[in-house]
N, C-alpha and C positions, 0 to 999 in steps of 0.2 A: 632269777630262775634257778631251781634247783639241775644240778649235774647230771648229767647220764648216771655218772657213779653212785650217785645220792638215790638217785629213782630206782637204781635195781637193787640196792641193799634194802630201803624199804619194802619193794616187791618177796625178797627172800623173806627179808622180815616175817611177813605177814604170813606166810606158813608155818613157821615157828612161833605164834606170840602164845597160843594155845588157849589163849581167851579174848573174846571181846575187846573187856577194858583194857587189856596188854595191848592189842591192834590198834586201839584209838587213841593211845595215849601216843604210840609211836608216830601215828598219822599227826598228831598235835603236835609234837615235836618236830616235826618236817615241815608244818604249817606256821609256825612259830620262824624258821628259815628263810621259807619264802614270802610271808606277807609280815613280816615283823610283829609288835606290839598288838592284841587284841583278843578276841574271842571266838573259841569254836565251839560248834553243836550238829547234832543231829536229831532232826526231829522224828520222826515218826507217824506215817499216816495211820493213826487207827478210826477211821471211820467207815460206818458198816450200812448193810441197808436198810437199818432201821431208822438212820436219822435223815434229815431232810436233804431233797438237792439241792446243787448250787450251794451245800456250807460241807465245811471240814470238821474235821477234830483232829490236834494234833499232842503229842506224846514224848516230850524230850526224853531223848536215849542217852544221851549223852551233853556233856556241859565242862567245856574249859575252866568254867569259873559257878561251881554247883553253889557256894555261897548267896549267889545272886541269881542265877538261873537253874533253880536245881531241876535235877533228875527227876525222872515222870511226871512234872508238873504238865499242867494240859493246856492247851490254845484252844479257839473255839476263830474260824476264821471263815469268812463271807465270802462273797463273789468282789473280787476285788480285778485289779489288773497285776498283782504281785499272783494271786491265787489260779490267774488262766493263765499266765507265762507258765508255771513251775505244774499245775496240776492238770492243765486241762491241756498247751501243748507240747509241757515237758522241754520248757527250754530252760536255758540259765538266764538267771536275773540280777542283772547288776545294777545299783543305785550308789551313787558318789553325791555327797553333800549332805550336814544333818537334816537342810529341809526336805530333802528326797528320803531321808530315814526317816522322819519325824512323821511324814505321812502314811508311811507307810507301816509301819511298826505300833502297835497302839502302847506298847511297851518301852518304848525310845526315852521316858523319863528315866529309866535303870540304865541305858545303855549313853544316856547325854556325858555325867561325870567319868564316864570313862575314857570319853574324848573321841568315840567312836562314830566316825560318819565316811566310813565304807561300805559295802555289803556286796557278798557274789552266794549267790543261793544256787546250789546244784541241784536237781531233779534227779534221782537214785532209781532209777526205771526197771521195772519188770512187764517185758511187753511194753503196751502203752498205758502201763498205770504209775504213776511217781508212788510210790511206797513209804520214799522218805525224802526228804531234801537233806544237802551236806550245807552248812551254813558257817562262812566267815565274814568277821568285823574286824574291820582296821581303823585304822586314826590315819592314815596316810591321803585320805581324803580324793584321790584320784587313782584307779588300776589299772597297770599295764599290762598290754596283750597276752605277754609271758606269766606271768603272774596269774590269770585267768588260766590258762593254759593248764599253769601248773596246780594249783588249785582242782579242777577239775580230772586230772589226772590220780589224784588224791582222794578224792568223792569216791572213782574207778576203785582204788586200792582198799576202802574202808567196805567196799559194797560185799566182798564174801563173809565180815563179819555182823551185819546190817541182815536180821531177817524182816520178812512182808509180816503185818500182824497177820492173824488166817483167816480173820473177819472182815478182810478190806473189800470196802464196797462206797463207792464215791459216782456221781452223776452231776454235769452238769449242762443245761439247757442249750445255750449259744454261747459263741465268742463274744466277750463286750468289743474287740476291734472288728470284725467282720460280719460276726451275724450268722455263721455260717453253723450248722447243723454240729454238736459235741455231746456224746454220750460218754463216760467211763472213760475219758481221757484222750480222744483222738490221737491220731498218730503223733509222735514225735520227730522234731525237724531238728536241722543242729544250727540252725542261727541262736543267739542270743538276744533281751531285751537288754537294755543300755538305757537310764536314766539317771541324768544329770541333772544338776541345780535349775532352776529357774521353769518358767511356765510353756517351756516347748512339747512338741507332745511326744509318745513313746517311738524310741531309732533303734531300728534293729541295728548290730552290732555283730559282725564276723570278725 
């Protein structure tokens, strides 16, 4: 877990960086502290209302490792149970195990040889719309509470440099776990999804 000390030099930071990329490399570099060896990103919700509901379009902003995940490259992502955690109730999404990335990720062939089978997806909220997700991948293969904690404090810090595209417009039908009525992102709650290895089904996670 990063320090009190650590967390409010970044905070000062982040009024000084004077751009973007200055604020998010600082953020990776704190990120790089607290979850060791791996990858960070920021996606970007750009989908509008001209494309269909129940799917996304997403927009890398940013990329720890642009080599292999570059910048503005674009995602194109469906009604999944990774896409109603983060977009439809705005929670965090955490998956530990390559078979829990593997499923989830249609892209985890790039992310295998890097040894990565972590992942904590923050939800970057305006209102009740996710705008962006903050995205890290570890090799440590299980995350501790703090860690998450901290992580997500981070997402917080990166958000005044993170703008909404001004086209965003996103809709989708029903919950796949409830059933229950979601237009334009329902409210968001502060529990987390938690998934783990093996065929259990999804545990929420406080």
């Amino acid at each position: 877990m990063l320090t009190v000390a650590q967390l409010s030099n970044l905070l000062d930071a982040m009024g000084d960086a004077g751009s973007a990329d200055v604020a998010l490399r600082q953020i990776d570099a704190y990120r790089r502290l607290l979850a060791g060896p791996g990858i960070f990103s920021i996606q970007l919700n750009v989908t509008t209302r001209e494309d269909p509901r129940n799917e996304l379009y997403l927009q890398r902003l940013y990329s720890s490792l642009g080599a292999t995940f570059p910048v503005q490259a674009r995602k194109h992502k469906t009604r999944t149970m990774w896409t109603e955690t983060l977009f439809v109730r705005g929670q965090v999404f955490i998956g530990e195990g390559a078979e829990v990335l593997e499923r989830t990720f249609d892209d985890y062939a790039a992310m295998r040889p890097l040894g990565l089978n972590a992942v904590v997806n923050v939800p970057m909220l305006l209102g009740q719309r996710t705008y962006a997700t903050f995205n890290v991948f570890g090799t440590r293969g299980r995350w501790q509470p703090e860690e998450v904690l901290g992580l997500r404090l981070l997402a917080l810090a990166a958000a005044r440099w993170v703008s909404p595209s001004p086209e965003l417009d996103y809709a989708f039908d029903v919950t796949l776990s409830t059933g229950a009525s979601s237009v334009n992102g329902v409210p968001a709650v502060s529990t987390l999804q938690h998934i783990q290895p093996g065929p259990q089904a999804l545990v929420p996670h406080v």
